[in-house]
Structure formats: structure tokens, C-alpha cells
PyMOL commands that place a pseudoatom at each C-alpha (Angstrom):
pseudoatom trace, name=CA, resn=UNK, resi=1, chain=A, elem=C, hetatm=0, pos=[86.930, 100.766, 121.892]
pseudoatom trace, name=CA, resn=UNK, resi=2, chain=A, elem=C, hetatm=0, pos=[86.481, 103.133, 125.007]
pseudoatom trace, name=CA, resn=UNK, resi=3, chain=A, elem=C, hetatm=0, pos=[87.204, 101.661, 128.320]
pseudoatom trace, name=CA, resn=UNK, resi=4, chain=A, elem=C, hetatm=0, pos=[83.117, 101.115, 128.995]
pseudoatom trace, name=CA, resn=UNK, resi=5, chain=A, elem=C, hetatm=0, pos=[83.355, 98.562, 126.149]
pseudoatom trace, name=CA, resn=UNK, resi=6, chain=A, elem=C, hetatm=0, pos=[80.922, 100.964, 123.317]
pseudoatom trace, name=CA, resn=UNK, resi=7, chain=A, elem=C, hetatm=0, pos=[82.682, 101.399, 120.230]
pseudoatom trace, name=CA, resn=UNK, resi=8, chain=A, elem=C, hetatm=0, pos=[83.854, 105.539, 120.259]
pseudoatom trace, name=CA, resn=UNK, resi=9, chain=A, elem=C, hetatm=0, pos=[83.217, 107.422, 117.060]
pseudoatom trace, name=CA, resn=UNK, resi=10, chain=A, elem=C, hetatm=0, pos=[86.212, 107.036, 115.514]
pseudoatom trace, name=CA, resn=UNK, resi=11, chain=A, elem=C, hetatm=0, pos=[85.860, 102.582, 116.067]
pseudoatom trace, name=CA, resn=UNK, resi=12, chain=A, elem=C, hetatm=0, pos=[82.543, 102.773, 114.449]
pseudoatom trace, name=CA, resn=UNK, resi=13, chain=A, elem=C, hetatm=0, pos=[83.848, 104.903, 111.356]
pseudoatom trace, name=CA, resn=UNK, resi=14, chain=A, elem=C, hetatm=0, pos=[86.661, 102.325, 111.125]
pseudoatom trace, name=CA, resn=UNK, resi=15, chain=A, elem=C, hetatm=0, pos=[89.583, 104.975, 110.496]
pseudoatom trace, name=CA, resn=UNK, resi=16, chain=A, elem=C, hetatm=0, pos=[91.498, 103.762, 113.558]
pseudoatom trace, name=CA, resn=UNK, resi=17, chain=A, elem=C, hetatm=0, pos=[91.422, 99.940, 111.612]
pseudoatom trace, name=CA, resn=UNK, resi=18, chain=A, elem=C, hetatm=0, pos=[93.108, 101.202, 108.459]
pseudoatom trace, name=CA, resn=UNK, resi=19, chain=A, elem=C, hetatm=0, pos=[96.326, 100.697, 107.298]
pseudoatom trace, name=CA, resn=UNK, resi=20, chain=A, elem=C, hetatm=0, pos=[96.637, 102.188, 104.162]
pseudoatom trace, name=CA, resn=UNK, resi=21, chain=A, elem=C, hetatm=0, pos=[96.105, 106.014, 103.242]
pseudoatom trace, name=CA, resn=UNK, resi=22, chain=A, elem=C, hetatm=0, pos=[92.397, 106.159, 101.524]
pseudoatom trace, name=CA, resn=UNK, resi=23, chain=A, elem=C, hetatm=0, pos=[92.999, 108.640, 97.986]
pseudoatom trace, name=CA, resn=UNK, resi=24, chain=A, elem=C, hetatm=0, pos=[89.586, 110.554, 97.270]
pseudoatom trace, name=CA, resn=UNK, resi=25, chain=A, elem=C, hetatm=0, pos=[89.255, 109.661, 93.554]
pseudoatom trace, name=CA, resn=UNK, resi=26, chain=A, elem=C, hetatm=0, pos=[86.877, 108.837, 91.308]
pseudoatom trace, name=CA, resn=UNK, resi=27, chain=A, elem=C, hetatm=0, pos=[87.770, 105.770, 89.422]
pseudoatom trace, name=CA, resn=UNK, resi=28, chain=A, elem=C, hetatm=0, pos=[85.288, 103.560, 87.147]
pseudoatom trace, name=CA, resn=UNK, resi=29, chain=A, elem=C, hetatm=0, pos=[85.203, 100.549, 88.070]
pseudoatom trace, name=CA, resn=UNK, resi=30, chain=A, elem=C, hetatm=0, pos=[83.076, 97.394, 87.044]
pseudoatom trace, name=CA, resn=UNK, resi=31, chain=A, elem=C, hetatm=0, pos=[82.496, 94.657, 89.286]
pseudoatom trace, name=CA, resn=UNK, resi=32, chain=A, elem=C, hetatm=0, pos=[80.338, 91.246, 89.459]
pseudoatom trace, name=CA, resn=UNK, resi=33, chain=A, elem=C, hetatm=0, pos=[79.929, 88.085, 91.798]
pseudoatom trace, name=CA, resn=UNK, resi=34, chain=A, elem=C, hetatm=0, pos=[82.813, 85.992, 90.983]
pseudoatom trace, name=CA, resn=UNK, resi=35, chain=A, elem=C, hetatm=0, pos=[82.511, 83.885, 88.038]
pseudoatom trace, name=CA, resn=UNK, resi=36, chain=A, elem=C, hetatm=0, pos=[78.946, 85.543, 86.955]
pseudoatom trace, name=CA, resn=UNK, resi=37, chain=A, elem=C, hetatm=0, pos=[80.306, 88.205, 84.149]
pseudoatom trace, name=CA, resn=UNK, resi=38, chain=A, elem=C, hetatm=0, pos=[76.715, 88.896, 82.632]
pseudoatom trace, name=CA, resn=UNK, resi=39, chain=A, elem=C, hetatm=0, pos=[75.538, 90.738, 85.853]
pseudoatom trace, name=CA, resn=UNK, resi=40, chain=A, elem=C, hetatm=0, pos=[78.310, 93.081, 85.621]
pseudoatom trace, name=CA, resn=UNK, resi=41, chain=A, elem=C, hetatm=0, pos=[77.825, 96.516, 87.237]
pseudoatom trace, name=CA, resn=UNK, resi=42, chain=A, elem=C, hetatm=0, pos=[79.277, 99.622, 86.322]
pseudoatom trace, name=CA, resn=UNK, resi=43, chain=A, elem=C, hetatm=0, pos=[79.968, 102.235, 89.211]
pseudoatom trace, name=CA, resn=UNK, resi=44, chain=A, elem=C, hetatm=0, pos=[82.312, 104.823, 90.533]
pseudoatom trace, name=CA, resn=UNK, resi=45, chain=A, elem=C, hetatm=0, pos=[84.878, 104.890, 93.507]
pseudoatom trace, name=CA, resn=UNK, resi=46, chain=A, elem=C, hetatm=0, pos=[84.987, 107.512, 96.020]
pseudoatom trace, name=CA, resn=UNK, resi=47, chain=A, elem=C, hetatm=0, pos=[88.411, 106.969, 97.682]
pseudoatom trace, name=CA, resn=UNK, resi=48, chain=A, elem=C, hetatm=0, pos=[91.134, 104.545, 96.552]
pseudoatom trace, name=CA, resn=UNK, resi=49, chain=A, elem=C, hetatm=0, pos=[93.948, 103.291, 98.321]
pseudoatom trace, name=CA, resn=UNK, resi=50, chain=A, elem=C, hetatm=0, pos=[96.655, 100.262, 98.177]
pseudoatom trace, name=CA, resn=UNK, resi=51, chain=A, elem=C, hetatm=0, pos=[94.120, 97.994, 100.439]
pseudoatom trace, name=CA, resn=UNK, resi=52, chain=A, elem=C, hetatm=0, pos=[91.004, 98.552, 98.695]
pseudoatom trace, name=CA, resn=UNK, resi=53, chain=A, elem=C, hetatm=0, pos=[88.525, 100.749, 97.325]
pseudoatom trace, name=CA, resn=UNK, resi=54, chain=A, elem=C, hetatm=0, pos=[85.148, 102.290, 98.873]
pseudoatom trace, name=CA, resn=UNK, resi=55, chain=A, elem=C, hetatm=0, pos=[82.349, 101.827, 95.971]
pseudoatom trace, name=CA, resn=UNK, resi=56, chain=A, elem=C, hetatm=0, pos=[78.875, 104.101, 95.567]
pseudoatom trace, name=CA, resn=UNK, resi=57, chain=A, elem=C, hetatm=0, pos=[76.723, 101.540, 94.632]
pseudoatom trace, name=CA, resn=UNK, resi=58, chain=A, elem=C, hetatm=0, pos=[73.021, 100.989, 95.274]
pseudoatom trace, name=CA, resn=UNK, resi=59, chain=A, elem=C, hetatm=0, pos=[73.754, 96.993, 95.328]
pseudoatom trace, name=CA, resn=UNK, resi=60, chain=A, elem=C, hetatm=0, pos=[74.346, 94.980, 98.891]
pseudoatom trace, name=CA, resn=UNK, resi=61, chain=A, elem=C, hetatm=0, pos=[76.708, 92.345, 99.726]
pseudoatom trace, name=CA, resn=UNK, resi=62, chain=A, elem=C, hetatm=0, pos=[77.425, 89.971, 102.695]
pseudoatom trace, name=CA, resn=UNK, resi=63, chain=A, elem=C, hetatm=0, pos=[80.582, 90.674, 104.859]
pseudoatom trace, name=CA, resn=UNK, resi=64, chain=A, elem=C, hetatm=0, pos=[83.011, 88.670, 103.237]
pseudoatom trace, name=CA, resn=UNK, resi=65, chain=A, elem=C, hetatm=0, pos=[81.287, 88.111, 99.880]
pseudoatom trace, name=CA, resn=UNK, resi=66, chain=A, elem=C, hetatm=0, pos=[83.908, 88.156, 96.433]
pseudoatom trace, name=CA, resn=UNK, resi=67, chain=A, elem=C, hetatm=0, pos=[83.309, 90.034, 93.790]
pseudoatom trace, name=CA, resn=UNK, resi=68, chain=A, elem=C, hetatm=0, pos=[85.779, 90.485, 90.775]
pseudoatom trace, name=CA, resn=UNK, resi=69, chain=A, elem=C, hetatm=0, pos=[86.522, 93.946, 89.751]
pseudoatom trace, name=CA, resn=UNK, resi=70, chain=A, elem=C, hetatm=0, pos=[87.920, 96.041, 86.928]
pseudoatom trace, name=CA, resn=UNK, resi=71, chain=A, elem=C, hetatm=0, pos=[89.590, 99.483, 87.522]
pseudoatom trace, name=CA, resn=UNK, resi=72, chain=A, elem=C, hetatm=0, pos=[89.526, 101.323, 84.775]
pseudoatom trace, name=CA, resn=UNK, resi=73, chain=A, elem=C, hetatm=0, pos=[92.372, 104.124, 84.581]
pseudoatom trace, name=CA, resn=UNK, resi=74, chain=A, elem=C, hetatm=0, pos=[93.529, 106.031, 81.403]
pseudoatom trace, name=CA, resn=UNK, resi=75, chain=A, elem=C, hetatm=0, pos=[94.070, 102.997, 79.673]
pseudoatom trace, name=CA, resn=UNK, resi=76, chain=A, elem=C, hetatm=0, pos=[95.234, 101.036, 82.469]
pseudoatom trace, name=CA, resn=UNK, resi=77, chain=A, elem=C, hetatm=0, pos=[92.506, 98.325, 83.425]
pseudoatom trace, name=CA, resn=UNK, resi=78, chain=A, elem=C, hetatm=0, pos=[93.420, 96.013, 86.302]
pseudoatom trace, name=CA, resn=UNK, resi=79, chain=A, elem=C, hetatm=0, pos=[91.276, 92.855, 87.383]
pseudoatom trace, name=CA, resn=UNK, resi=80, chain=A, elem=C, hetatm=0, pos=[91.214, 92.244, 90.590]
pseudoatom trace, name=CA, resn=UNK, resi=81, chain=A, elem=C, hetatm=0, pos=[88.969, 90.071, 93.544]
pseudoatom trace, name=CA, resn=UNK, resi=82, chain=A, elem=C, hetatm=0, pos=[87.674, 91.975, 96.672]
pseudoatom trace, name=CA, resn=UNK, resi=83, chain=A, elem=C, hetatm=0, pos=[85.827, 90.828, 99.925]
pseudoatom trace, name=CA, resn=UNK, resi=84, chain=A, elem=C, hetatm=0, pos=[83.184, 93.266, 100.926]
pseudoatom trace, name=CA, resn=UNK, resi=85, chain=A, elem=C, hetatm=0, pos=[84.564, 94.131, 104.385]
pseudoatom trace, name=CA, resn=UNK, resi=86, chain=A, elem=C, hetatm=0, pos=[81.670, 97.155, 104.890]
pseudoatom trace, name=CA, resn=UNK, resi=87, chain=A, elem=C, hetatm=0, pos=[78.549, 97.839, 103.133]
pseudoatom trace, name=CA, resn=UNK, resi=88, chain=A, elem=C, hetatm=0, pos=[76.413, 101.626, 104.031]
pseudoatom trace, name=CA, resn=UNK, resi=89, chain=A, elem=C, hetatm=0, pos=[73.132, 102.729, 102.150]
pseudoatom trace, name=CA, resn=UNK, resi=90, chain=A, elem=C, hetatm=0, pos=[74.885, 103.903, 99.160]
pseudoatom trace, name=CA, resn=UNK, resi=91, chain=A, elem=C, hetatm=0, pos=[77.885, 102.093, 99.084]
pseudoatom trace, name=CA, resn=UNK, resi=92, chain=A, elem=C, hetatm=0, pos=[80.017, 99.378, 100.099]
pseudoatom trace, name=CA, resn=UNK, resi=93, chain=A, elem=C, hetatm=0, pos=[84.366, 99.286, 101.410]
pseudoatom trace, name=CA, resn=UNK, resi=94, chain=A, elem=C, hetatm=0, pos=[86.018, 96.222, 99.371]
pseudoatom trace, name=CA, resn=UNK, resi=95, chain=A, elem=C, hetatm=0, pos=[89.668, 94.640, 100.364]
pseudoatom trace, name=CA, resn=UNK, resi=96, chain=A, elem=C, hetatm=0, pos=[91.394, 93.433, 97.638]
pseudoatom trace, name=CA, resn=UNK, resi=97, chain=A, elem=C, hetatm=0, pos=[92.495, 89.719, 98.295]
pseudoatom trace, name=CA, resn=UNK, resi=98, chain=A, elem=C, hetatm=0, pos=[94.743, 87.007, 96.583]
pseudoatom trace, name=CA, resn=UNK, resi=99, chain=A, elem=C, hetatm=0, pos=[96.833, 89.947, 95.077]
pseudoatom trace, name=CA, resn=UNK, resi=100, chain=A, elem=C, hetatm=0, pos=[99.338, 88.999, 92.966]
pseudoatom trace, name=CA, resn=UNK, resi=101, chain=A, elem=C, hetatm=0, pos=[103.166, 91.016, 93.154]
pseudoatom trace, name=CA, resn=UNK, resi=102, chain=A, elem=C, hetatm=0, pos=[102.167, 92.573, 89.555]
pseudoatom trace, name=CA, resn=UNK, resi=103, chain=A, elem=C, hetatm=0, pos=[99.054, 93.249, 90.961]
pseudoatom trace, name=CA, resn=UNK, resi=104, chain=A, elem=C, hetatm=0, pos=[100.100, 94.897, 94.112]
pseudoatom trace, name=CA, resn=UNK, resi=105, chain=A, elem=C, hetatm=0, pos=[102.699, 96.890, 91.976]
pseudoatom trace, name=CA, resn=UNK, resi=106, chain=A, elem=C, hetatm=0, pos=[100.191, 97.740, 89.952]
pseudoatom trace, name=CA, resn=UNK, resi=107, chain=A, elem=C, hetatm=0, pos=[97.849, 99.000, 92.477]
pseudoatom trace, name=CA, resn=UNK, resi=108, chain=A, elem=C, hetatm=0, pos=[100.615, 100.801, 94.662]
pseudoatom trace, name=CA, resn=UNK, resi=109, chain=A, elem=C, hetatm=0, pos=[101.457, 102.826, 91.431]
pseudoatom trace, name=CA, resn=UNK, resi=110, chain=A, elem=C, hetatm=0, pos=[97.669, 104.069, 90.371]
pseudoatom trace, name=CA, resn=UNK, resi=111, chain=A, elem=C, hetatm=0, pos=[97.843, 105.355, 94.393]
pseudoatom trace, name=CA, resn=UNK, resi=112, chain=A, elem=C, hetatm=0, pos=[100.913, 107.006, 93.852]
pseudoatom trace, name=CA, resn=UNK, resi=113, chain=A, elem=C, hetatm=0, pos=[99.708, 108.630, 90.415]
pseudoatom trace, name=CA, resn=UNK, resi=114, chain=A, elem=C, hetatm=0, pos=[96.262, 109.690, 92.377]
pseudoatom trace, name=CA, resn=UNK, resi=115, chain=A, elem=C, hetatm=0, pos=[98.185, 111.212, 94.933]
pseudoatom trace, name=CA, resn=UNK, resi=116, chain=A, elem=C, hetatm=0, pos=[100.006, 113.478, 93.215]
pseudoatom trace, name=CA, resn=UNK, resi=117, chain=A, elem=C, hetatm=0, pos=[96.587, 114.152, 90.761]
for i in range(1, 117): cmd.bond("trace and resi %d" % i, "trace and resi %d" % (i + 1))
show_as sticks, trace
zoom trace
């Protein structure tokens, strides 16, 4: 935030807030409201990374809201839960949360292996 109290350009993107190196890659990825597997969407990631994934996606979400997720990668498939932490016209940032060690592992390695892609 700039000393008059506006949010500069780079607050407002949000790229001063994250931790975690974002990996452009497109990844499928499949992802409902928690516990509601027969509305199931299918859609595409644009950037990975070991804190979440950004998601081009017509659908909106609250701040906050879970959704449960499948990355699909070669045959790797990992189910996770995300909050929606940002959500744009055509798509929406997701954190992952309540990540397990084989999880985070899991997640940590696809980065690695998109990385070097």
C-alpha cells in the first residue's frame, strides 16, 4: 500500500502477497462445491504453484468458499480442497487448505516437474 493509503499496482495485482513461485502451466483440473460431486466442472489452470492454482473458469465463487479439486497430471491425479482467495471475469486464484504431508509432497513435486517442463 503507498503511503496515501490507495493500493499501488502491484497491491491490487496481489504479486507482492505471494509466497510461492506461480508455474505457467496448463493442468486439467476438475473441481466441485465440497461434498456435491454431480456438479463437477472440468477446466484448465493457467499457472500452478505449491500454494495454489489460478483456474479459467466462467463459474463465480465467494471469497473463502471450498471447493474440492482433482489435478490431473500424466497419470498422477491428486484430490485436494481449495478456498477461493480471488475470483476475475474469467477465472478465479484457489489456496489449497487442510493439506496433508503426502499431499504437500505431492504438490511440491508436480511444481518441480513443471518447472523444469
Amino acid at each position: 500500500m503507498s503511503q496515501s493509503g490507495t493500493l499501488s499496482p502491484s497491491d491490487a495485482s496481489g504479486a507482492d502477497r505471494r509466497r510461492e513461485q506461480r508455474i505457467p502451466a496448463r493442468v486439467e483440473v476438475r473441481f466441485e462445491e465440497v461434498g456435491q460431486a454431480a456438479r463437477a466442472l472440468k477446466a484448465f489452470t493457467t499457472n500452478v504453484s505449491s500454494g495454489g492454482v489460478c483456474v479459467r473458469t466462467q463459474a463465480t465463487y465467494p471469497l473463502g468458499h471450498r471447493l474440492a479439486l482433482q489435478l490431473q497430471v500424466a497419470e498422477q491425479r491428486l484430490e485436494l480442497t481449495a478456498a477461493v482467495c480471488w475470483v476475475r471475469q474469467d477465472a478465479v486464484g484457489l489456496r489449497f487448505v487442510d493439506l496433508s504431508d503426502e499431499h504437500r509432497s505431492a504438490i511440491n513435486a508436480l511444481v518441480d516437474t513443471l518447472q523444469t517442463a
